[in-house]
C-alpha positions in Angstrom: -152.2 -62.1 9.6 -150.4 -65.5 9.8 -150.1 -67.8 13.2 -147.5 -69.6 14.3 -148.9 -73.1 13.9 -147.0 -74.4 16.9 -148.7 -72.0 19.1 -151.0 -75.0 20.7 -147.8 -76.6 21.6 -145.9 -73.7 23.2 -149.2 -72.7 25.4 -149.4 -75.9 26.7 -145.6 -75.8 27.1 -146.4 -72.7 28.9 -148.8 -73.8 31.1 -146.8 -77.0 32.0 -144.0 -74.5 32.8 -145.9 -72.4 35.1 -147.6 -75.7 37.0 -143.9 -76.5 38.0 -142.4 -72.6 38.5 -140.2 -73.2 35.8 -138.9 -69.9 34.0 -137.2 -69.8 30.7 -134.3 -67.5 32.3 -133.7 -70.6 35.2 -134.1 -72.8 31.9 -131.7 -70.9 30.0 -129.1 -71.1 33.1 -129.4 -74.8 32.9 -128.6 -74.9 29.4 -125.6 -72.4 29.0 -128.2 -70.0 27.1 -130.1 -66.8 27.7 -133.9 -67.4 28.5 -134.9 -65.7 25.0 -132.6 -68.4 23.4 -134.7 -71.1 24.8 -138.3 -69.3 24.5 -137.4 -68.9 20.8 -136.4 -72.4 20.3 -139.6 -73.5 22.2 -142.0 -71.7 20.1 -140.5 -72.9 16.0 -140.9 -76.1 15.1 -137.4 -77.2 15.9 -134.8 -76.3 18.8 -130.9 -77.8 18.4 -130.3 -81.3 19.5 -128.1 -80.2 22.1 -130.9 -78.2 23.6 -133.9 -81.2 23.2 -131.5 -83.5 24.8 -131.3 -81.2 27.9 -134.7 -80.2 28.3 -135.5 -83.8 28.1 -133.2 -84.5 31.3 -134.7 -81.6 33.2 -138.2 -83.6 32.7 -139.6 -81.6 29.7 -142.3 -83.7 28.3 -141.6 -84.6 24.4 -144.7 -84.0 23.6 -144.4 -79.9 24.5 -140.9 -79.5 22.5 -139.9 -78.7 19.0 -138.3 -81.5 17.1 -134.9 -81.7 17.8 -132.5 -81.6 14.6 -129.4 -79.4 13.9 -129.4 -76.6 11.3 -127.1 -74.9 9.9 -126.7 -71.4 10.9 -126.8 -68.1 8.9 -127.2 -68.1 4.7 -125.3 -70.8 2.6 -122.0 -70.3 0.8 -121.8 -69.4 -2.5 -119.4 -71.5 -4.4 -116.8 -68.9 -6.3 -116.2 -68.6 -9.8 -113.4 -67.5 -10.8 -113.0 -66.2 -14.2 -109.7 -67.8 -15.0 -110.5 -71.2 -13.4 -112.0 -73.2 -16.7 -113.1 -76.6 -15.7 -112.9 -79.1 -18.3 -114.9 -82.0 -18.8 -113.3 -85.2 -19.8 -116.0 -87.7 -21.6 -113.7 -91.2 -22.3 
């Protein structure tokens, strides 16, 4: 059975939430989200930069939140190759 390794974090995020009757639905309505959107993001090891930034203006402590960076979303592109399309190298 694995653990999340950020579980320390979000419990503490959890209780900090709790000491302040802060929900992740009322948390979600601040942030254009649903509440599962932001309890997800809480609990990985990184949440959108859009989202960081606004916790951190409702008074989130850094210290409880993911790192913020933006990924992208859903598998990468495959680059096609079409059969008839030869490139050609030039070496000069």
């Amino acid at each position: 059975m694995t653990t999340n390794p950020y579980r320390e974090r979000y419990e503490r995020l959890l209780v900090w939430m709790g000491d302040h009757d802060i929900t992740f639905q009322a948390t979600g309505e601040q942030l254009g989200v649903d509440g599962a959107t932001v309890r997800f993001a809480c609990q990985g090891a990184t949440c959108p930069m859009s989202h960081h930034m606004k916790l951190l203006e409702l008074g989130f402590p850094s210290e409880l939140l993911p790192e913020a960076l933006d990924k992208p979303r859903g598998r990468p592109r495959k680059v096609p190759k079409f059969p008839g399309f030869v490139q050609h190298t030039s070496h000069v």
